[in-house]
Predicted model as a PDB file, atoms N, CA, C, CB and O in Angstrom, pLDDT in the B-factor column:
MODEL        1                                                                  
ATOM      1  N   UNK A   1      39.733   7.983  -6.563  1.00 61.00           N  
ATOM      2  CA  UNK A   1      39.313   7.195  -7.701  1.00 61.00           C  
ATOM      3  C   UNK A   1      37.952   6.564  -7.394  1.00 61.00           C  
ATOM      4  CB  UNK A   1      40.369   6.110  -8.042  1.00 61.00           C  
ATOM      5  O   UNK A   1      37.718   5.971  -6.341  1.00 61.00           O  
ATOM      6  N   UNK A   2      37.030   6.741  -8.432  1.00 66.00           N  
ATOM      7  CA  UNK A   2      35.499   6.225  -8.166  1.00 66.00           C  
ATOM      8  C   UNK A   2      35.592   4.211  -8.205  1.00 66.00           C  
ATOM      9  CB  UNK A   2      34.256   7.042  -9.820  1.00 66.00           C  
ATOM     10  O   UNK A   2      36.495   3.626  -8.803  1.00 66.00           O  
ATOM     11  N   UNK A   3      34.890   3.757  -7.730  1.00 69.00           N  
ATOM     12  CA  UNK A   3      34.564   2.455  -7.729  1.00 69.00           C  
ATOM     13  C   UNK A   3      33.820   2.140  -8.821  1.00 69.00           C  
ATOM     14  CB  UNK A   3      33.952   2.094  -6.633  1.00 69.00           C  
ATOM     15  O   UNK A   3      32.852   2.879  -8.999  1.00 69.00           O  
ATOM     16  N   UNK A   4      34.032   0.998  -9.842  1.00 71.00           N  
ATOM     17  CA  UNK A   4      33.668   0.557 -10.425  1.00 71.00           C  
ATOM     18  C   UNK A   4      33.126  -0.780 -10.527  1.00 71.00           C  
ATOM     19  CB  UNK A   4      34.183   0.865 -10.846  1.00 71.00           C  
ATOM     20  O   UNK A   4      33.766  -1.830 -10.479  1.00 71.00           O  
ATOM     21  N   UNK A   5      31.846  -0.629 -10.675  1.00 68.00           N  
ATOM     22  CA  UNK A   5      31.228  -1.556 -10.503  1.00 68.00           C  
ATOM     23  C   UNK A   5      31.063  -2.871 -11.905  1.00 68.00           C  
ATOM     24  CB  UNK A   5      30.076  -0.851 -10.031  1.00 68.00           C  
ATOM     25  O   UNK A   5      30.637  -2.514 -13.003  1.00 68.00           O  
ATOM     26  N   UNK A   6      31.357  -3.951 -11.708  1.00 74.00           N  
ATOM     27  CA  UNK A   6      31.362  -4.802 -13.583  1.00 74.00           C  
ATOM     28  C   UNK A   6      30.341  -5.879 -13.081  1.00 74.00           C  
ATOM     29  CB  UNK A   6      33.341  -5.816 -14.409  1.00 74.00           C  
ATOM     30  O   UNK A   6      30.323  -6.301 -11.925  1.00 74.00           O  
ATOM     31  N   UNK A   7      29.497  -6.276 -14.078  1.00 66.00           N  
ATOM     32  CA  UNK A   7      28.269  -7.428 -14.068  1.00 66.00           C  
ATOM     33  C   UNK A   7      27.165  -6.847 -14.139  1.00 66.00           C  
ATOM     34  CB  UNK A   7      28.124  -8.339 -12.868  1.00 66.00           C  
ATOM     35  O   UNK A   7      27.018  -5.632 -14.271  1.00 66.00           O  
ATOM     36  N   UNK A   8      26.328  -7.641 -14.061  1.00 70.00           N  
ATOM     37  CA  UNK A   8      25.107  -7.213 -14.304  1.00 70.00           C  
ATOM     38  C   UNK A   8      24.244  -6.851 -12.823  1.00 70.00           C  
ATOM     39  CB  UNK A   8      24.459  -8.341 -15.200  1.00 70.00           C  
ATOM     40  O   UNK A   8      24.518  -7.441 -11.778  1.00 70.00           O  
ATOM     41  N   UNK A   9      23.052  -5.679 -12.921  1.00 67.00           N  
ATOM     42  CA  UNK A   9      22.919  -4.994 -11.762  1.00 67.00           C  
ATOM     43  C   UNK A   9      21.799  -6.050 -11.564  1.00 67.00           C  
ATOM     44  CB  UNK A   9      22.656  -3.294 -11.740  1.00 67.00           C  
ATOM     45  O   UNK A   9      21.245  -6.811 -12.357  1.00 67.00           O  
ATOM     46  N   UNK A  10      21.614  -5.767  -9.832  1.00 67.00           N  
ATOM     47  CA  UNK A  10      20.975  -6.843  -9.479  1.00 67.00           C  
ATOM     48  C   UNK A  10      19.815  -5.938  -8.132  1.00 67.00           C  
ATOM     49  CB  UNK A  10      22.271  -8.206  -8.942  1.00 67.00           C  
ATOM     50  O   UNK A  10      20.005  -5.468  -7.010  1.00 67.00           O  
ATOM     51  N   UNK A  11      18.928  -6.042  -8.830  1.00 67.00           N  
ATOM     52  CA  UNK A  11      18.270  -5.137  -7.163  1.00 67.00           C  
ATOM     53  C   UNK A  11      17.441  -6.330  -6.225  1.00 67.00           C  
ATOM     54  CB  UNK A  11      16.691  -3.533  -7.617  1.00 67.00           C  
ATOM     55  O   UNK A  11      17.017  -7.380  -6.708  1.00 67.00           O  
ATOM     56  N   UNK A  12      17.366  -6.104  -5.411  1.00 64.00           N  
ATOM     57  CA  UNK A  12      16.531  -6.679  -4.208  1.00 64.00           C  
ATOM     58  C   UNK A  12      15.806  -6.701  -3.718  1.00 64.00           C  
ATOM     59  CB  UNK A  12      16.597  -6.725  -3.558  1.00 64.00           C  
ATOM     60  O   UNK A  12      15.776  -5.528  -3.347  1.00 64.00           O  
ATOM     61  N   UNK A  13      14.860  -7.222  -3.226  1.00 61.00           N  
ATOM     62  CA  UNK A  13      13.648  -6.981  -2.769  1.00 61.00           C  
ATOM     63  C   UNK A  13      13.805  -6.906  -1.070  1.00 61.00           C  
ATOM     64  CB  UNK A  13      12.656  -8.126  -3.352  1.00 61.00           C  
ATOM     65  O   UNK A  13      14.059  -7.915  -0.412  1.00 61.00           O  
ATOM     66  N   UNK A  14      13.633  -5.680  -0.516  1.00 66.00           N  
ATOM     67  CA  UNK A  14      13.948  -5.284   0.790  1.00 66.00           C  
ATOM     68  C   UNK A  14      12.663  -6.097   1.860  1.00 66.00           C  
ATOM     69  CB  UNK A  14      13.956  -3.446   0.805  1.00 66.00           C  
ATOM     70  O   UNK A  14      11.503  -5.722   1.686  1.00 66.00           O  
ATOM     71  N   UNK A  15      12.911  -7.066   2.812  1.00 68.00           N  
ATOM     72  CA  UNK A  15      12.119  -7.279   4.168  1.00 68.00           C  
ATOM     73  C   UNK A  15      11.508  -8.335   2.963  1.00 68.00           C  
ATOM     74  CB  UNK A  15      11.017  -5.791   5.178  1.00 68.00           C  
ATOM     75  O   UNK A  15      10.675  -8.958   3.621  1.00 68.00           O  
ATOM     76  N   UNK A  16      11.478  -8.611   2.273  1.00 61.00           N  
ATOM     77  CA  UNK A  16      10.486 -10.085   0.961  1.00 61.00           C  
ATOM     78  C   UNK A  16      11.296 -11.327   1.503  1.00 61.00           C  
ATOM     79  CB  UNK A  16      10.899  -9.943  -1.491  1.00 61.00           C  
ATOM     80  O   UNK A  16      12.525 -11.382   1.545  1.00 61.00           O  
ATOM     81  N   UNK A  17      10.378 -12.370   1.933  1.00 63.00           N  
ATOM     82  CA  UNK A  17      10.480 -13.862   1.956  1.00 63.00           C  
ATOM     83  C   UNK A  17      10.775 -14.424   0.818  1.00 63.00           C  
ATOM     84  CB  UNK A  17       9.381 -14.478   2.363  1.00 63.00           C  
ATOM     85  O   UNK A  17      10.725 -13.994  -0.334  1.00 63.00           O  
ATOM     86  N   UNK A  18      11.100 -15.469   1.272  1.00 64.00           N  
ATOM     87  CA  UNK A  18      11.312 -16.296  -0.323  1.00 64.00           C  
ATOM     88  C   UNK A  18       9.474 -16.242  -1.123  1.00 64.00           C  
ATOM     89  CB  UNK A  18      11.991 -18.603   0.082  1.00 64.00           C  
ATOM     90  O   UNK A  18       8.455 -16.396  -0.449  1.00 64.00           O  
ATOM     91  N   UNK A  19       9.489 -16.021  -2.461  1.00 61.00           N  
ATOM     92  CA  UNK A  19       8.305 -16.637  -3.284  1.00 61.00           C  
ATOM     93  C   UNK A  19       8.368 -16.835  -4.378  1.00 61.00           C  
ATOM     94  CB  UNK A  19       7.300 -16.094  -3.319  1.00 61.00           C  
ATOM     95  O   UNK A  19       9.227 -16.286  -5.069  1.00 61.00           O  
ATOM     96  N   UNK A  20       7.430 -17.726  -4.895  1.00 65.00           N  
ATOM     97  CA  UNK A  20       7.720 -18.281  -6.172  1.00 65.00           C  
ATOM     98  C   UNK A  20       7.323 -17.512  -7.407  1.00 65.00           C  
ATOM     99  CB  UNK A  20       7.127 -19.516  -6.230  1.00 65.00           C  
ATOM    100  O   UNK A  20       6.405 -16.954  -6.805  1.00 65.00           O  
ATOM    101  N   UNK A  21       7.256 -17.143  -8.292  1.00 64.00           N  
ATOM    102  CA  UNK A  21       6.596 -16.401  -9.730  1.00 64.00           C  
ATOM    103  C   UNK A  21       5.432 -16.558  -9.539  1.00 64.00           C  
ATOM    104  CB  UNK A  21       6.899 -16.943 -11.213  1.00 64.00           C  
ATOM    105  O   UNK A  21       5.029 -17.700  -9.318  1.00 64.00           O  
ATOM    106  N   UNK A  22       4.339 -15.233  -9.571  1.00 69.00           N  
ATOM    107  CA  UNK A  22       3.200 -15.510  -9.692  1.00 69.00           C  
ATOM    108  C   UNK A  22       2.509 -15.689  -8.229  1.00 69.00           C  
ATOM    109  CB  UNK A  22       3.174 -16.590 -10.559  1.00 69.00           C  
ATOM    110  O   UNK A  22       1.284 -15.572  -8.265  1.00 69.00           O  
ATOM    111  N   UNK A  23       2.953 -15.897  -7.214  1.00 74.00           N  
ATOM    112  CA  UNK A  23       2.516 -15.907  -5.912  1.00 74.00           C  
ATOM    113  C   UNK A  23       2.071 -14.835  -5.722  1.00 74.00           C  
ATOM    114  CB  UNK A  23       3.322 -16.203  -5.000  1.00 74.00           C  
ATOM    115  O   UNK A  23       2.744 -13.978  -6.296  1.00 74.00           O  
ATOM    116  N   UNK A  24       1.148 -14.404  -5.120  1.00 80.00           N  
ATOM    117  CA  UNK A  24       0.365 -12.707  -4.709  1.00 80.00           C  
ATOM    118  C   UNK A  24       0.225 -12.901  -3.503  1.00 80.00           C  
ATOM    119  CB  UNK A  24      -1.244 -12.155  -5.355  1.00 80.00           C  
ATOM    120  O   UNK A  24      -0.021 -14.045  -3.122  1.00 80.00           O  
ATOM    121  N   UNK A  25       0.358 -11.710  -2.464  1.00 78.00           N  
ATOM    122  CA  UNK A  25       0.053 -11.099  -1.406  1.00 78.00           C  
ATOM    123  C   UNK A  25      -1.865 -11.623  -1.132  1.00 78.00           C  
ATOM    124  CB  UNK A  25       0.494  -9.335  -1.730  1.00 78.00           C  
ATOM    125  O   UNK A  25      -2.736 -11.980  -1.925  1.00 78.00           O  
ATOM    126  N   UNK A  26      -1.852 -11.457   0.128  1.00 85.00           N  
ATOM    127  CA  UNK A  26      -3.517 -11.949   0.376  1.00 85.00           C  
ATOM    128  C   UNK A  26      -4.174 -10.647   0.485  1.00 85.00           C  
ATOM    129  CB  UNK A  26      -3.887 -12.944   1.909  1.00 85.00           C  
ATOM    130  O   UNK A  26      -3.553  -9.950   1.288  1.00 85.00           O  
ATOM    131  N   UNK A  27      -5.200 -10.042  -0.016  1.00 85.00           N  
ATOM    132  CA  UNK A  27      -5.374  -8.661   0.021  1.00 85.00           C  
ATOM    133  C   UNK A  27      -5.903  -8.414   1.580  1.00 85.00           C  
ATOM    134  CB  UNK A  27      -6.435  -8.155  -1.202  1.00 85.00           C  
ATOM    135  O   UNK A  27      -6.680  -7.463   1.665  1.00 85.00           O  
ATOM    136  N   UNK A  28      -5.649  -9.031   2.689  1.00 89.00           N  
ATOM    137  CA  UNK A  28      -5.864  -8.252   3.702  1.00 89.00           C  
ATOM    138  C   UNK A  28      -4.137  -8.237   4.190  1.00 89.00           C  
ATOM    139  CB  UNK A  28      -7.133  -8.898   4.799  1.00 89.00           C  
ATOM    140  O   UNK A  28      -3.905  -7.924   5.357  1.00 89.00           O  
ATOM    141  N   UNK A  29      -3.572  -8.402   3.745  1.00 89.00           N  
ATOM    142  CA  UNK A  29      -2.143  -7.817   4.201  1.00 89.00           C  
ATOM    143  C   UNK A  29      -1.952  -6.794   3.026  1.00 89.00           C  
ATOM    144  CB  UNK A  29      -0.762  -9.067   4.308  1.00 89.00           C  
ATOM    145  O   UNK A  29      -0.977  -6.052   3.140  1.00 89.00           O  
ATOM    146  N   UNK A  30      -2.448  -6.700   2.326  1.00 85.00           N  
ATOM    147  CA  UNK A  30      -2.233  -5.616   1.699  1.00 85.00           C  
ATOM    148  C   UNK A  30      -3.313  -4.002   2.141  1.00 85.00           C  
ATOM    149  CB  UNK A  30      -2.396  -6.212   0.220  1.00 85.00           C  
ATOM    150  O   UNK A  30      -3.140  -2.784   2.094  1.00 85.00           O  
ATOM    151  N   UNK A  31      -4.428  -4.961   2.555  1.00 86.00           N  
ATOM    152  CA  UNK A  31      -5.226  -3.335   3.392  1.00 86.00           C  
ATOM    153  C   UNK A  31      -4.566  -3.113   4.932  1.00 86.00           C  
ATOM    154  CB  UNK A  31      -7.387  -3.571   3.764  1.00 86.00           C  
ATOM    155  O   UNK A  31      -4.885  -2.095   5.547  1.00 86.00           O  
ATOM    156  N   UNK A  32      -3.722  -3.998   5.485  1.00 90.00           N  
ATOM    157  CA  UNK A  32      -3.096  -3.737   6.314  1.00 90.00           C  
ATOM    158  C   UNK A  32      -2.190  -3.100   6.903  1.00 90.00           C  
ATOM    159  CB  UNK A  32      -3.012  -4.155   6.371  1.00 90.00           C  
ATOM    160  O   UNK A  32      -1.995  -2.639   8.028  1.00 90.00           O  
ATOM    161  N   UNK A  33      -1.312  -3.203   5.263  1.00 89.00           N  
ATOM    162  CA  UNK A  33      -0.299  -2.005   4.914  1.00 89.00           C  
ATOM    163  C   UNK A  33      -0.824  -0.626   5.036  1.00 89.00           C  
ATOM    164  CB  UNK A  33       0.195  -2.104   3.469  1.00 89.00           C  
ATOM    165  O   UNK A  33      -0.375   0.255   5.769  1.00 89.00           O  
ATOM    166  N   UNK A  34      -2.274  -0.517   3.871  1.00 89.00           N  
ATOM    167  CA  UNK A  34      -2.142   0.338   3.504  1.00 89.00           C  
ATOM    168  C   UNK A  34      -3.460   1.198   4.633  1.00 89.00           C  
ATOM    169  CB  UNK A  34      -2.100   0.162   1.964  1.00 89.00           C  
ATOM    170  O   UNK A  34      -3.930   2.307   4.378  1.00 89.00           O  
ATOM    171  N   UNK A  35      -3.709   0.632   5.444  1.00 89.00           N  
ATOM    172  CA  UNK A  35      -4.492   1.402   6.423  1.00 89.00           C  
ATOM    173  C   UNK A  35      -3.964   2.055   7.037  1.00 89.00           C  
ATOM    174  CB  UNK A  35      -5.125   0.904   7.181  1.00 89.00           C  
ATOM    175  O   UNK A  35      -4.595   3.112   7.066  1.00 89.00           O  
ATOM    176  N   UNK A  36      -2.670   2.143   7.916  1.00 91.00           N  
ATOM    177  CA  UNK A  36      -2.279   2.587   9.090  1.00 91.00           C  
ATOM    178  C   UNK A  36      -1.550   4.319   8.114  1.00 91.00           C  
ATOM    179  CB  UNK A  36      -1.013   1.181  10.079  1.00 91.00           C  
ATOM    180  O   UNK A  36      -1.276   5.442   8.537  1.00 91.00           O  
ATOM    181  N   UNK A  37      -1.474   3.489   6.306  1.00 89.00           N  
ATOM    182  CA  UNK A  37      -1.032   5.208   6.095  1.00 89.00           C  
ATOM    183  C   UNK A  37      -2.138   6.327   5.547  1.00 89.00           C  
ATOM    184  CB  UNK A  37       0.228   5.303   4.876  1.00 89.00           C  
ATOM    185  O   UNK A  37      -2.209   7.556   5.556  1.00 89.00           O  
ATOM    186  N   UNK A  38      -3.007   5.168   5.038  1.00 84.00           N  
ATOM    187  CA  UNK A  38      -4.725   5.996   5.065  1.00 84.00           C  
ATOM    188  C   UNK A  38      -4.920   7.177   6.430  1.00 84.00           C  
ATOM    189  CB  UNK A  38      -6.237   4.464   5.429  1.00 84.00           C  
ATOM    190  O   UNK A  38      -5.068   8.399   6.445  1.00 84.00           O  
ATOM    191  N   UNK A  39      -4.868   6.529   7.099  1.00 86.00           N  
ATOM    192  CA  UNK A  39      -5.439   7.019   8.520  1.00 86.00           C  
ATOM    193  C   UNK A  39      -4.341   8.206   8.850  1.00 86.00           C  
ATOM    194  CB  UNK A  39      -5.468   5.636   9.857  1.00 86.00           C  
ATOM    195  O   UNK A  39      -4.757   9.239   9.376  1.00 86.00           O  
ATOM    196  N   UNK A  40      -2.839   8.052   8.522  1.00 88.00           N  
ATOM    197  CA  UNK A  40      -2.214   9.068   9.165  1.00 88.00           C  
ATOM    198  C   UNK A  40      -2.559  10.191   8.122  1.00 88.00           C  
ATOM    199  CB  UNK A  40      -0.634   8.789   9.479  1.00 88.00           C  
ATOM    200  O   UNK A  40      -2.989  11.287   8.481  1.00 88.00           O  
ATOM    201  N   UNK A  41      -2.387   9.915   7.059  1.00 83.00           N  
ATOM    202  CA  UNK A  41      -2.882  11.248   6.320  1.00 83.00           C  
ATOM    203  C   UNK A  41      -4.412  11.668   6.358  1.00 83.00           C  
ATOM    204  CB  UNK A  41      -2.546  11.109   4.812  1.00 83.00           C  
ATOM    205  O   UNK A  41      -4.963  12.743   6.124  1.00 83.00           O  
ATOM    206  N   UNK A  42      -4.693  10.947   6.580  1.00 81.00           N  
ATOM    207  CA  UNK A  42      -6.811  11.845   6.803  1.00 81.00           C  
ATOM    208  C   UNK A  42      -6.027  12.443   8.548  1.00 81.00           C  
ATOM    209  CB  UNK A  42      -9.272   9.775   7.134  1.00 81.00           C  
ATOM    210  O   UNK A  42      -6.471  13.577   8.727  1.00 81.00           O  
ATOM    211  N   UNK A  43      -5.498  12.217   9.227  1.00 83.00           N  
ATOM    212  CA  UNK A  43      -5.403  13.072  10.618  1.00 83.00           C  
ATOM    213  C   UNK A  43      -4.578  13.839  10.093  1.00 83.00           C  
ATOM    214  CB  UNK A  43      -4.911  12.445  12.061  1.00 83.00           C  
ATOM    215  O   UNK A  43      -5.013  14.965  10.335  1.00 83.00           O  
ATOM    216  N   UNK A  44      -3.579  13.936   9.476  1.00 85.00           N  
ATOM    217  CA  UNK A  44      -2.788  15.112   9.081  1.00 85.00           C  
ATOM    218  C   UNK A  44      -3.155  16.328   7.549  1.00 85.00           C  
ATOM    219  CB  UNK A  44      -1.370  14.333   8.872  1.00 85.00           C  
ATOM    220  O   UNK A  44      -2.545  17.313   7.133  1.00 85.00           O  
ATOM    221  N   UNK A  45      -4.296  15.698   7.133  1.00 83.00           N  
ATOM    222  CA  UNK A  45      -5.053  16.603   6.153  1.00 83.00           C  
ATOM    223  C   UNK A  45      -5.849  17.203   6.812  1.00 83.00           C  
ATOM    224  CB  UNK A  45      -5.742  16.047   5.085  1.00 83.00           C  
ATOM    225  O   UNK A  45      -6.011  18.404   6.596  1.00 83.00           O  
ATOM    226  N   UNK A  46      -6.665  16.458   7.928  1.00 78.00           N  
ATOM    227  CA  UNK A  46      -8.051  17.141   7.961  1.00 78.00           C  
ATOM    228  C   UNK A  46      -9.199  16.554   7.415  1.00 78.00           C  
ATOM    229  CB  UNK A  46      -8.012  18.308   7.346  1.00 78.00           C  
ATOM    230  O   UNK A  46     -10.201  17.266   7.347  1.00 78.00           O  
ATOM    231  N   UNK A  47      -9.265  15.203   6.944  1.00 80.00           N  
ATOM    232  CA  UNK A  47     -10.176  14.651   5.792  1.00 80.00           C  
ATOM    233  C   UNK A  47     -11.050  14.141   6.551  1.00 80.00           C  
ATOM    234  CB  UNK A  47      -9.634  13.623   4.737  1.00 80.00           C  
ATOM    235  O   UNK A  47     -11.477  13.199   5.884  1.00 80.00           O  
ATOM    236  N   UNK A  48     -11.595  14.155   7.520  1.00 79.00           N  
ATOM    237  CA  UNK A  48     -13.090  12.884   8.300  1.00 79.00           C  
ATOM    238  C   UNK A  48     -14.402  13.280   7.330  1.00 79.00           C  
ATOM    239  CB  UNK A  48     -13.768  13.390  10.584  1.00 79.00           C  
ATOM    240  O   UNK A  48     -15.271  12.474   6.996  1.00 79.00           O  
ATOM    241  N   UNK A  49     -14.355  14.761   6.933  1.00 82.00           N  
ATOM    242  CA  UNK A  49     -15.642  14.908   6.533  1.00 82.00           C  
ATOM    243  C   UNK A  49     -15.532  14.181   5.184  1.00 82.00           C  
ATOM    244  CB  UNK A  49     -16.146  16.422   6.499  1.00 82.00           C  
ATOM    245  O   UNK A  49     -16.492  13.469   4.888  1.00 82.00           O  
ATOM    246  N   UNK A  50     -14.747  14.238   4.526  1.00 82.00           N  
ATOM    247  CA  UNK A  50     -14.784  13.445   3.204  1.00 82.00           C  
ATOM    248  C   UNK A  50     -14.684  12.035   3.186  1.00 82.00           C  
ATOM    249  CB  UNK A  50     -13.781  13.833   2.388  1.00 82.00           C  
ATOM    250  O   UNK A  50     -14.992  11.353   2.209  1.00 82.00           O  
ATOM    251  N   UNK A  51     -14.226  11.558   4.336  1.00 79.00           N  
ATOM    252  CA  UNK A  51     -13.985  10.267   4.408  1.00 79.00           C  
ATOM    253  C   UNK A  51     -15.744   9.792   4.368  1.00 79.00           C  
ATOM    254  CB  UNK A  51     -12.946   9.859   5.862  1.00 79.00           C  
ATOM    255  O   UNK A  51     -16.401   9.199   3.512  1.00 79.00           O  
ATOM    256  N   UNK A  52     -16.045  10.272   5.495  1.00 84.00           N  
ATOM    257  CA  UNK A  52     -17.976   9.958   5.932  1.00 84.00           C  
ATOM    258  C   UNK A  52     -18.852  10.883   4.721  1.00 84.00           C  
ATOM    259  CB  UNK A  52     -18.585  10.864   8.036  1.00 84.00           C  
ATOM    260  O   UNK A  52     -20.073  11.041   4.705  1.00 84.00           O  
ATOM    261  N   UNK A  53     -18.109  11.294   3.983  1.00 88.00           N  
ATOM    262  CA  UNK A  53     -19.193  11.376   2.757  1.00 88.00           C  
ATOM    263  C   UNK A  53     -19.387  10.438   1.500  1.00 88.00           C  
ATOM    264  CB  UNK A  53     -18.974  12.584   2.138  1.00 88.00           C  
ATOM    265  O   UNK A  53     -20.341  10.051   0.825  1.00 88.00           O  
ATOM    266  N   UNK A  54     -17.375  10.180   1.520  1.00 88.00           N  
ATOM    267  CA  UNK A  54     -17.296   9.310   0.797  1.00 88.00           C  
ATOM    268  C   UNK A  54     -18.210   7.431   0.936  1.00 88.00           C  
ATOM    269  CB  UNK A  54     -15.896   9.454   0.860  1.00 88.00           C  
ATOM    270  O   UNK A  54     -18.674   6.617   0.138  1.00 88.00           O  
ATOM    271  N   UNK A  55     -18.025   7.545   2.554  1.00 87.00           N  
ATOM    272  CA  UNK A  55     -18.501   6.380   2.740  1.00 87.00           C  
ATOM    273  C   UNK A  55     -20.224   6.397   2.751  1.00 87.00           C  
ATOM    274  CB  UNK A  55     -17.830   5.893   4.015  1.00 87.00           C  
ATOM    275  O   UNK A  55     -21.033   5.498   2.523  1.00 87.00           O  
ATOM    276  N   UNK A  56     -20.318   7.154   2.944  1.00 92.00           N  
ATOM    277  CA  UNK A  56     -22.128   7.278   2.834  1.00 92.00           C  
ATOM    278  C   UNK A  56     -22.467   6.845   1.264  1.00 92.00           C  
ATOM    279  CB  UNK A  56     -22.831   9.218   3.139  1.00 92.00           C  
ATOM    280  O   UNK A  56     -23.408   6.212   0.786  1.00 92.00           O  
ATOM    281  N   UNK A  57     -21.363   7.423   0.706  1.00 93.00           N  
ATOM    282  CA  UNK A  57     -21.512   7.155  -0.980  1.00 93.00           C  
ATOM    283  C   UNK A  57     -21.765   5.792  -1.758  1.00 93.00           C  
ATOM    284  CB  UNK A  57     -20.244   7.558  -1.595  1.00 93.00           C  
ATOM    285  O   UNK A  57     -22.535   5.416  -2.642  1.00 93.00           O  
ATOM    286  N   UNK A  58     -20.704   5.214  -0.971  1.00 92.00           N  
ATOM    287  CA  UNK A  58     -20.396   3.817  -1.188  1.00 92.00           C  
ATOM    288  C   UNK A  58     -21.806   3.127  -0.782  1.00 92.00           C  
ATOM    289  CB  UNK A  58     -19.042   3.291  -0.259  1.00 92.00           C  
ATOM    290  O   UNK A  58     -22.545   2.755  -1.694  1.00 92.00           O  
ATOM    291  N   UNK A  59     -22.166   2.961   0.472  1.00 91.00           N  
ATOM    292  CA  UNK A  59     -23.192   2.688   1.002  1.00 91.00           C  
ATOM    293  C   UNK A  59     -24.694   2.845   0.251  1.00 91.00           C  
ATOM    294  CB  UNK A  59     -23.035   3.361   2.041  1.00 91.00           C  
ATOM    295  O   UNK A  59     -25.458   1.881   0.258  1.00 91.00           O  
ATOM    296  N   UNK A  60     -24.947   3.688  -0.181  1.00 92.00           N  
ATOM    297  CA  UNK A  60     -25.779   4.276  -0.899  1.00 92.00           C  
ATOM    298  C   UNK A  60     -25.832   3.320  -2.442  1.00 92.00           C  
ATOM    299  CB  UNK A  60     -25.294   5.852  -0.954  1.00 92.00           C  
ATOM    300  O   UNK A  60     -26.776   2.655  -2.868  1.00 92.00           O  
ATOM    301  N   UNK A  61     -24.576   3.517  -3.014  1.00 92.00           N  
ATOM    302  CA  UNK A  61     -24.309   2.322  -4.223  1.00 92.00           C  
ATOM    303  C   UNK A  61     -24.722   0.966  -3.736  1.00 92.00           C  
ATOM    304  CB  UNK A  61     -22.638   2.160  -4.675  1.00 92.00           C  
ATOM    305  O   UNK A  61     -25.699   0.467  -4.294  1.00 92.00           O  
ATOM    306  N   UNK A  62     -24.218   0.393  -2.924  1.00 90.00           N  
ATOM    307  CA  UNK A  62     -24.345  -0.994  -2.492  1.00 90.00           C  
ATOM    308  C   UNK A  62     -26.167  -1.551  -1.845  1.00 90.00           C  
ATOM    309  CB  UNK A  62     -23.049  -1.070  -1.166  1.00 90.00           C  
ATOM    310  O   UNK A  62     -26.862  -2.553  -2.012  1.00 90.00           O  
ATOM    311  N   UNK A  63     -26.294  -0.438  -1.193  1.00 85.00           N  
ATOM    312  CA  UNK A  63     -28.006  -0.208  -1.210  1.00 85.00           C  
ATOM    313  C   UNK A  63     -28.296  -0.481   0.022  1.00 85.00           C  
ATOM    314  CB  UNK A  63     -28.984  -1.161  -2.197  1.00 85.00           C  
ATOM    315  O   UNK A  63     -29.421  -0.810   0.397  1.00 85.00           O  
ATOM    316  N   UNK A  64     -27.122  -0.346   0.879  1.00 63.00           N  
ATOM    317  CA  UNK A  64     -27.080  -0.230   2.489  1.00 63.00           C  
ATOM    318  C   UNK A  64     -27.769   0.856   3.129  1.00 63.00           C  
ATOM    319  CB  UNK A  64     -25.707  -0.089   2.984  1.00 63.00           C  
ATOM    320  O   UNK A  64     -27.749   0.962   4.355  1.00 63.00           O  
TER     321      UNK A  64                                                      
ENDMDL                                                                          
END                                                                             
């Protein structure tokens, strides 16, 4: 016999501290996150040359 579940569903926020509504992340914990998976996929694509073209690009805009 399956389990039945009654009430209302409730999901969770997995490894999240307490915070209040409206509180945001500081965006260097958020490039923090998201560096270490930047980097594994440019080593597992193959991407440096696009990375250093891309960034020459940027550079170039900014007037570096």
């Amino acid at each position: 016999m399956a389990t039945q579940v009654t009430g209302p569903a409730r999901r969770r926020r997995p490894f999240a501290g307490p915070r209040r509504a409206g509180q945001t992340r500081h965006p260097a914990v958020a490039l923090a996150m998201a560096l270490p998976c930047a980097v594994l996929l440019v080593m597992l694509f193959g991407g440096w040359q696009q990375v250093a073209t891309q960034a020459r690009a940027v550079a170039d805009l900014i007037g570096h």
